[in-house]
C-alpha positions as CSV (number, residue, x, y, z in Angstrom):
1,X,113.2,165.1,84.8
2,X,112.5,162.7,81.9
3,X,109.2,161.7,83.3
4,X,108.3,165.3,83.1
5,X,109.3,165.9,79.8
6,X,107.1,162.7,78.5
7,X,103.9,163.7,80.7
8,X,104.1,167.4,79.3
9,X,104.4,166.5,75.8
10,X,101.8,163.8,76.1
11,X,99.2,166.7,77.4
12,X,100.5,169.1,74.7
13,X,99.9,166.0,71.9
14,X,96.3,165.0,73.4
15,X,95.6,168.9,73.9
16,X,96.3,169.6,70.2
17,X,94.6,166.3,68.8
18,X,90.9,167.9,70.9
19,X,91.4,170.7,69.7
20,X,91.6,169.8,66.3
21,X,88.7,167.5,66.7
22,X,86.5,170.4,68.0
23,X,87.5,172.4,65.4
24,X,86.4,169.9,62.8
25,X,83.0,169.2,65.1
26,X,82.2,173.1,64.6
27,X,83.0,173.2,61.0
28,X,80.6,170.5,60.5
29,X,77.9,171.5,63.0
30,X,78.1,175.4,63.1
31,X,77.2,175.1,66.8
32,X,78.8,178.3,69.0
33,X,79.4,176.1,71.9
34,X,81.4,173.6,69.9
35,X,83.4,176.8,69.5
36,X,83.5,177.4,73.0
37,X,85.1,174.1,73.7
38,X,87.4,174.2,70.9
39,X,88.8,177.2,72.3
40,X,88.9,175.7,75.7
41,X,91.3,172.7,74.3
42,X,93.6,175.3,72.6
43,X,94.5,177.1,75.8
44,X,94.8,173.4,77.4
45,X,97.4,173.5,74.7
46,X,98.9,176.6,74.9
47,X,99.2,175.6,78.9
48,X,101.2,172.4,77.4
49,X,103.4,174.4,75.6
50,X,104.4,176.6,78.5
51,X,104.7,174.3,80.6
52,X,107.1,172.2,78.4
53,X,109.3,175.3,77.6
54,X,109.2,176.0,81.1
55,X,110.7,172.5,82.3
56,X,113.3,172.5,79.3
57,X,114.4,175.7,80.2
58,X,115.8,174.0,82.9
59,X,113.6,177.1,85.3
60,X,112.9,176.2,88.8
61,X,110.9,178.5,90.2
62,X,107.8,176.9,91.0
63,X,106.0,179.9,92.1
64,X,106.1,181.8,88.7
65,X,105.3,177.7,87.4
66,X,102.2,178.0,89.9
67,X,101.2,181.6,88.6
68,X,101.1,180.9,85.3
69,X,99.9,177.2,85.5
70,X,97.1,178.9,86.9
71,X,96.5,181.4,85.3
72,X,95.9,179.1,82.2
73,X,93.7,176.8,84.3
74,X,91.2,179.8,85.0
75,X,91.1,180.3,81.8
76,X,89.6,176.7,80.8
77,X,87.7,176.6,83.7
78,X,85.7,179.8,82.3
79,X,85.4,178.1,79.0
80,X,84.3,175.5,80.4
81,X,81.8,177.1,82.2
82,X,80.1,179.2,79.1
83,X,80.0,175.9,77.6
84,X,78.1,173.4,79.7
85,X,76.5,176.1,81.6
86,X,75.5,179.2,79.3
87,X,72.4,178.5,77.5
C-alpha cells in the first residue's frame, strides 16, 4: 500500500511541475497549443489527485477506480490529440 501512495504522489508532483512549466511556456510564447498541452498536464494532475484520495481513502472498488481512471485518461488523450494533431 506504501508503494502506491509514493507512485501516486510522484505522478501528482511531476504532473503539477508540467503543468506549471507549460503554463510559463504559454505566457512567454502566446502559442494556443502551448495552451492545449498545459491543460492536458493539469487533468494528468487532477487524475493524480483522485487517484491518491482514492487509495487513502482506504476504497477498494476497482471498477469505480477503472471508471474514473478512465474517464480522466480520455480526457488527455483528446488534448493530446488537438495538440499534436489540430493544425
Amino acid at each position: 500500500m506504501v508503494v502506491e501512495n509514493v507512485v501516486a504522489a510522484g505522478m501528482s508532483v511531476l504532473a503539477l511541475a508540467l503543468t506549471v512549466i507549460g503554463a510559463v511556456a504559454y505566457r512567454r510564447a502566446k502559442d494556443r497549443s502551448l495552451l492545449v498541452l498545459t491543460a492536458a498536464f493539469a487533468v494528468f494532475f487532477v487524475k493524480g489527485l483522485a487517484l491518491t484520495a482514492f487509495l487513502f481513502l482506504g476504497e477498494r472498488d476497482l471498477a469505480t477506480l477503472f471508471l474514473i481512471s478512465g474517464g480522466f485518461d480520455v480526457a488527455i488523450l483528446v488534448l493530446f490529440y488537438v495538440f499534436t494533431l489540430r493544425r
